[in-house]
N, CA, C and O atoms as a GROMACS GRO file, in nm:
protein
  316
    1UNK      N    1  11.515   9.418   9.759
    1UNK     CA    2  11.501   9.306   9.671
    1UNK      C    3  11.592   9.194   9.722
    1UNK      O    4  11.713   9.206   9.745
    2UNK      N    5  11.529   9.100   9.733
    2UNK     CA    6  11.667   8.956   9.850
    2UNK      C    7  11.668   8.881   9.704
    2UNK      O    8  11.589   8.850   9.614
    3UNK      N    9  11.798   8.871   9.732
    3UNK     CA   10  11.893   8.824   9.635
    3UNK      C   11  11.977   8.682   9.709
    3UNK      O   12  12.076   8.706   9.778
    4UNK      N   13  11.940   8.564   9.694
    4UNK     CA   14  11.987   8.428   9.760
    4UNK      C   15  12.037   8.376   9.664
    4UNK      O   16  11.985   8.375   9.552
    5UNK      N   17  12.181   8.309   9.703
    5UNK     CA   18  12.231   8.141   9.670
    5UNK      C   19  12.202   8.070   9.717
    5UNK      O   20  12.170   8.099   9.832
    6UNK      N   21  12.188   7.918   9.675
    6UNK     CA   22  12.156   7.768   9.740
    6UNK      C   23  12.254   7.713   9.685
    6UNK      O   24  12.321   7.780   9.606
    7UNK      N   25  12.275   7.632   9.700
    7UNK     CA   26  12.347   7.491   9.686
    7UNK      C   27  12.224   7.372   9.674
    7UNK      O   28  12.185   7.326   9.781
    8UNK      N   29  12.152   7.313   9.530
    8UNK     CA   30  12.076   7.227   9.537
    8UNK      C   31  12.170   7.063   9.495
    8UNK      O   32  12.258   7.036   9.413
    9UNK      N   33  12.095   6.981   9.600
    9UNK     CA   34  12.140   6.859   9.499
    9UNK      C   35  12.006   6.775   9.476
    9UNK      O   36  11.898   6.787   9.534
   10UNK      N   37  12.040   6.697   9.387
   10UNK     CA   38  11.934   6.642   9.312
   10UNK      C   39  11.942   6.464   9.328
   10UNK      O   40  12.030   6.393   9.282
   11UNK      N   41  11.844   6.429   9.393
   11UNK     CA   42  11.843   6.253   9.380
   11UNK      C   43  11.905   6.228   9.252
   11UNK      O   44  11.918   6.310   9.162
   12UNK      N   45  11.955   6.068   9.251
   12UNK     CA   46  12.064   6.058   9.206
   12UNK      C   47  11.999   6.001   9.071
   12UNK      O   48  11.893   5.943   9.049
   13UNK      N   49  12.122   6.048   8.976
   13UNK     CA   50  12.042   6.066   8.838
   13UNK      C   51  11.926   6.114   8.809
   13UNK      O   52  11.830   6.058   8.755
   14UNK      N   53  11.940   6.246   8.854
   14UNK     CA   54  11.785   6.371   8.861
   14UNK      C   55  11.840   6.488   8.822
   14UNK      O   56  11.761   6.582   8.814
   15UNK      N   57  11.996   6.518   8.785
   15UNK     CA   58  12.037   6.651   8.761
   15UNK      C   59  11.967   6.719   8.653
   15UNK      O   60  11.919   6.832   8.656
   16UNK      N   61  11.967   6.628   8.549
   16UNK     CA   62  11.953   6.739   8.433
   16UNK      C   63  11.792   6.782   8.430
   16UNK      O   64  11.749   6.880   8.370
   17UNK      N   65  11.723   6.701   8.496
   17UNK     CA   66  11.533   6.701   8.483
   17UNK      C   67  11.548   6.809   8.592
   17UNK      O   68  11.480   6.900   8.544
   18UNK      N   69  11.604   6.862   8.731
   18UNK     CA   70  11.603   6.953   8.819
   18UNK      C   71  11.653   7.038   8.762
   18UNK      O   72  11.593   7.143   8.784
   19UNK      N   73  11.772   7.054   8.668
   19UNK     CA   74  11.811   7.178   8.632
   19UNK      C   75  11.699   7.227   8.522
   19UNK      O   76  11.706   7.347   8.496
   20UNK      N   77  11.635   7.183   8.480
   20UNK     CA   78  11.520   7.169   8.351
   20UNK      C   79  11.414   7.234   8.475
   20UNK      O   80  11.404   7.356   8.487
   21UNK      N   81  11.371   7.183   8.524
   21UNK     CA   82  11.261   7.212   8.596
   21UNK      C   83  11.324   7.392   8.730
   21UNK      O   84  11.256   7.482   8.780
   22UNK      N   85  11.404   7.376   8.733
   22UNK     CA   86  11.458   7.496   8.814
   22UNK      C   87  11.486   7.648   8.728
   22UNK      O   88  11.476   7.765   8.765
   23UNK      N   89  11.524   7.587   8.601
   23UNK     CA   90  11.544   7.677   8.481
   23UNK      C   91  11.420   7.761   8.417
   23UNK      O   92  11.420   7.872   8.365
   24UNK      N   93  11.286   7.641   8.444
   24UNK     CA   94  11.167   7.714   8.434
   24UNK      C   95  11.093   7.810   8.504
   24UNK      O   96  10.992   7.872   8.469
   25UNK      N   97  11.178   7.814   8.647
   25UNK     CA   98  11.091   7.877   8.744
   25UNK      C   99  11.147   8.034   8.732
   25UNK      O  100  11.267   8.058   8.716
   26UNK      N  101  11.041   8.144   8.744
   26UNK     CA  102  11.055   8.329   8.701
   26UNK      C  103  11.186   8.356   8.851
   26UNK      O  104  11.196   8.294   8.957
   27UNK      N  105  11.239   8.436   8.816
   27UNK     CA  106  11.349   8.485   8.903
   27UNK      C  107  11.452   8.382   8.917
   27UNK      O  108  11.521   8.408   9.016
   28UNK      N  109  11.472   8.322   8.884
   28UNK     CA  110  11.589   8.179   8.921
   28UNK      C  111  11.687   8.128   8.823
   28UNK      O  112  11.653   8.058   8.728
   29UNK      N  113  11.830   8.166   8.850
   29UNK     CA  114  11.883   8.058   8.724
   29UNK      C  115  11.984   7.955   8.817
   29UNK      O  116  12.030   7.956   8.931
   30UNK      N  117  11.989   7.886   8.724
   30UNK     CA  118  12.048   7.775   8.794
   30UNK      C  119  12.212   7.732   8.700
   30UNK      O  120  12.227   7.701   8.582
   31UNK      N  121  12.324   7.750   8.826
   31UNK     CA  122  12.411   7.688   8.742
   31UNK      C  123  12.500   7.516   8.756
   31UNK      O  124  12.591   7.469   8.825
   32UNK      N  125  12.460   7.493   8.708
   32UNK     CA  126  12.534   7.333   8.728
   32UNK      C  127  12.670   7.306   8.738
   32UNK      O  128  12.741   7.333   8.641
   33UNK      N  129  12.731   7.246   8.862
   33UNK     CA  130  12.862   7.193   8.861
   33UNK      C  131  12.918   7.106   8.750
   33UNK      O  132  12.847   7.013   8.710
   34UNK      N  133  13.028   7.122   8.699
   34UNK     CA  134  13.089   7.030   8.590
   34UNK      C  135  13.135   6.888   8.653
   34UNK      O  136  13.133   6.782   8.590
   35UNK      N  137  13.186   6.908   8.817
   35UNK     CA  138  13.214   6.772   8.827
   35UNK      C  139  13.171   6.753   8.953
   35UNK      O  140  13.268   6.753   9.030
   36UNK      N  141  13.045   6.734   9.021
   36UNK     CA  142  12.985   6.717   9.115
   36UNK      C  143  12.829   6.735   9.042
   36UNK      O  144  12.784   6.801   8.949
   37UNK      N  145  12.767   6.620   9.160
   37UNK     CA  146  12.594   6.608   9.159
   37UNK      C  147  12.566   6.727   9.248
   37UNK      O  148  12.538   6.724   9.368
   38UNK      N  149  12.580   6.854   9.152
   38UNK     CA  150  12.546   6.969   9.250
   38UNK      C  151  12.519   7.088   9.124
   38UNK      O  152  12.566   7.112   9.013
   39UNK      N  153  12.411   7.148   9.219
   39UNK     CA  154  12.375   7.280   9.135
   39UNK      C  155  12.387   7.401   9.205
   39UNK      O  156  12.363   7.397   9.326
   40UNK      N  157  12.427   7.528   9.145
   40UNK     CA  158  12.465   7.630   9.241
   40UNK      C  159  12.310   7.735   9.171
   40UNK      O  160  12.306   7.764   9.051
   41UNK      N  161  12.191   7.779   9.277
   41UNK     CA  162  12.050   7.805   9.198
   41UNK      C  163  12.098   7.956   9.237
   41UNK      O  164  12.160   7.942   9.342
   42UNK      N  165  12.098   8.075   9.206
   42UNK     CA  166  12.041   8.200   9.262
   42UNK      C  167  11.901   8.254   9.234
   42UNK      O  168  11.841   8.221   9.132
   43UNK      N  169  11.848   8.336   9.325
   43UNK     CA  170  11.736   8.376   9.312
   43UNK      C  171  11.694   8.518   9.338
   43UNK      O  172  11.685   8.547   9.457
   44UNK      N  173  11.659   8.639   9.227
   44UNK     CA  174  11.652   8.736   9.270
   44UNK      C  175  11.476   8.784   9.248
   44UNK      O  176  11.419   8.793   9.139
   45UNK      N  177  11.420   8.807   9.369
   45UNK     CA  178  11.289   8.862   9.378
   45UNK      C  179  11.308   8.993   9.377
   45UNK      O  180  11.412   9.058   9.372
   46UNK      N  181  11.143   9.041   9.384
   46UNK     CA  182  11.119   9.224   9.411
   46UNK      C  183  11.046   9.237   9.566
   46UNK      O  184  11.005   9.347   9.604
   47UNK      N  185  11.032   9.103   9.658
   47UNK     CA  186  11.012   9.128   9.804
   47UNK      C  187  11.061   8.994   9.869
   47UNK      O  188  11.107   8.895   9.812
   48UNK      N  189  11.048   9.008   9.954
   48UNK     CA  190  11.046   8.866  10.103
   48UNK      C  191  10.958   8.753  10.086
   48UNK      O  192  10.999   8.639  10.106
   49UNK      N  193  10.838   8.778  10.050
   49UNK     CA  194  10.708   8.734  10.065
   49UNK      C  195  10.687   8.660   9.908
   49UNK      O  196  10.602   8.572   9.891
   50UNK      N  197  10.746   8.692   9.837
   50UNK     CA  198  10.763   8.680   9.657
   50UNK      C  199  10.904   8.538   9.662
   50UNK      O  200  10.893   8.431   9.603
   51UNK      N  201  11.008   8.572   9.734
   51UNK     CA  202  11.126   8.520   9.765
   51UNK      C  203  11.066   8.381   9.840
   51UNK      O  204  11.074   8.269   9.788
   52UNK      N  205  10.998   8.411   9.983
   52UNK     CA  206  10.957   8.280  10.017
   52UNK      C  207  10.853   8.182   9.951
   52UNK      O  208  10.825   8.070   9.992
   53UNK      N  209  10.799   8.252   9.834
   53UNK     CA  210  10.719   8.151   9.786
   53UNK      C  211  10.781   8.068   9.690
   53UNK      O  212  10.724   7.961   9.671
   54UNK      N  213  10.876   8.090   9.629
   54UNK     CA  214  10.997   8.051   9.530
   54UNK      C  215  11.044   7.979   9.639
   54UNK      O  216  10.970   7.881   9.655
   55UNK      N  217  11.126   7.981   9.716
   55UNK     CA  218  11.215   7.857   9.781
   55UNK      C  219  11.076   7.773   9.816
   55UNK      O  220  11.100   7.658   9.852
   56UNK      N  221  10.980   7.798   9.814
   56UNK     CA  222  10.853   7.671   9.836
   56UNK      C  223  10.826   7.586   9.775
   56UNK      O  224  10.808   7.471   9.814
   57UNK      N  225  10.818   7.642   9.634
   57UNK     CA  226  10.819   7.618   9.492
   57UNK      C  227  10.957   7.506   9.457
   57UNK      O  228  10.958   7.406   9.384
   58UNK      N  229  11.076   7.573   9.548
   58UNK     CA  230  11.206   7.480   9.486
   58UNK      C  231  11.186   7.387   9.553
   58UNK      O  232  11.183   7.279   9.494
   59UNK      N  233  11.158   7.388   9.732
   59UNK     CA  234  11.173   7.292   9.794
   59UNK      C  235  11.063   7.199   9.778
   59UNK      O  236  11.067   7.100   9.851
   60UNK      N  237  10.953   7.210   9.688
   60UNK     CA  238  10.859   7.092   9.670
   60UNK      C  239  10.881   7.014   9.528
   60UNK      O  240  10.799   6.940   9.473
   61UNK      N  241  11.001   7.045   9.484
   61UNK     CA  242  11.063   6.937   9.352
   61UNK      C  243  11.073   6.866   9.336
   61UNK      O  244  11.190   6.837   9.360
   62UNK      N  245  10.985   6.734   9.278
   62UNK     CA  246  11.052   6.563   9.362
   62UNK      C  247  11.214   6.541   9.313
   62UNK      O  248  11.276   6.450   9.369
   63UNK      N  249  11.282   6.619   9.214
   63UNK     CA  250  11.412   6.603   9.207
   63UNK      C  251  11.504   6.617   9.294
   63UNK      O  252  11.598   6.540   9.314
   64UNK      N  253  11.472   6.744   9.361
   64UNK     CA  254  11.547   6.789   9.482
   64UNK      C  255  11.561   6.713   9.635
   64UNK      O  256  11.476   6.708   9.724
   65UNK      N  257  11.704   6.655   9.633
   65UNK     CA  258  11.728   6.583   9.767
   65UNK      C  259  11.717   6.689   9.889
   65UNK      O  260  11.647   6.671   9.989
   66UNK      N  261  11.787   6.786   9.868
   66UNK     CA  262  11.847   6.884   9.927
   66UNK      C  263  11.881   7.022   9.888
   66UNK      O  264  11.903   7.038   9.768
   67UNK      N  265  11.888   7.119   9.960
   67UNK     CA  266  11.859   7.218   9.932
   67UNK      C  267  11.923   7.337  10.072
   67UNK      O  268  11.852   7.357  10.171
   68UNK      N  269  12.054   7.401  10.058
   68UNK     CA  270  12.139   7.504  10.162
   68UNK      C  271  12.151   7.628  10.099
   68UNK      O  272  12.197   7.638   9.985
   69UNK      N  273  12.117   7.713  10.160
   69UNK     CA  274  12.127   7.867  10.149
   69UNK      C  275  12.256   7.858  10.170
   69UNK      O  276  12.307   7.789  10.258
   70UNK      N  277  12.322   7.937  10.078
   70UNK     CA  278  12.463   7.974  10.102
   70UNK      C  279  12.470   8.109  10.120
   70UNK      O  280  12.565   8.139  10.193
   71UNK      N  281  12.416   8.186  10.087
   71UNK     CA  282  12.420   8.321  10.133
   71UNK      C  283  12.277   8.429  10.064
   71UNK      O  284  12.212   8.399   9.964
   72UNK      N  285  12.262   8.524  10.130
   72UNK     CA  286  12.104   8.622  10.116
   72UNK      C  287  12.131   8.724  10.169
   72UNK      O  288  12.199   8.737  10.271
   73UNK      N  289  12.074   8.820  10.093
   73UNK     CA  290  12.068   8.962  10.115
   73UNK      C  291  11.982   9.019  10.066
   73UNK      O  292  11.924   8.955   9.979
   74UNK      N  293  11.922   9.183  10.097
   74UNK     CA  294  11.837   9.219  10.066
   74UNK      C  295  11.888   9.337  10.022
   74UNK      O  296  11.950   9.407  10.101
   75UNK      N  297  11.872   9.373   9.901
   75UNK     CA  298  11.933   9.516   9.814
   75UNK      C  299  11.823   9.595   9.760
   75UNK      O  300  11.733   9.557   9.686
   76UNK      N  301  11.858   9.792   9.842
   76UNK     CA  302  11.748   9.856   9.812
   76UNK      C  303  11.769   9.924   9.690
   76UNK      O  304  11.880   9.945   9.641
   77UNK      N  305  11.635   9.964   9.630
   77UNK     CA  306  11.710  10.029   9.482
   77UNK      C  307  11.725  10.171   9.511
   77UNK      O  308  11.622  10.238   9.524
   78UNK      N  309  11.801  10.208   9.519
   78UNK     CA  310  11.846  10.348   9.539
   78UNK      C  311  11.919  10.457   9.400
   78UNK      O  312  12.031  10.506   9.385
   79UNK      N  313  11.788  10.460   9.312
   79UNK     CA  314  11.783  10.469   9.194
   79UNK      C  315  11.750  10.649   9.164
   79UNK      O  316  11.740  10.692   9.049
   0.00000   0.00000   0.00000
């Protein structure tokens, strides 16, 4: 299951409509910086293929300037 951080930022005066619109999307929460035009998004899927269609989904936001993976991994359930 890949489990990613981003670092999103949002055209300017677009935070709260991107965090609104990022908040809606299944697997994703989004947490907002208190003192920076910056959002910290994680994203946990159940494959790769599920995962890349979500960062597709984020990266076609007209809010979103930008958009950095800060870190990803893939965790098996060993249940």
């Amino acid at each position: 299951m890949p489990i990613k951080s981003y670092l999103a930022h949002p055209h300017s005066g677009k935070k709260e409509s991107l965090i609104e619109a990022l908040s809606a999307l299944p697997n994703c929460e989004v947490i907002p910086a208190e003192n920076e035009n910056l959002l910290i998004v994680v994203t946990e899927t159940d494959n790769q293929e599920q995962e890349d269609k979500l960062k597709q989904t984020i990266e076609s936001l007209e809010d979103l300037k930008l958009l950095a993976m800060v870190s990803g991994f893939y965790a098996t359930k060993d249940n």
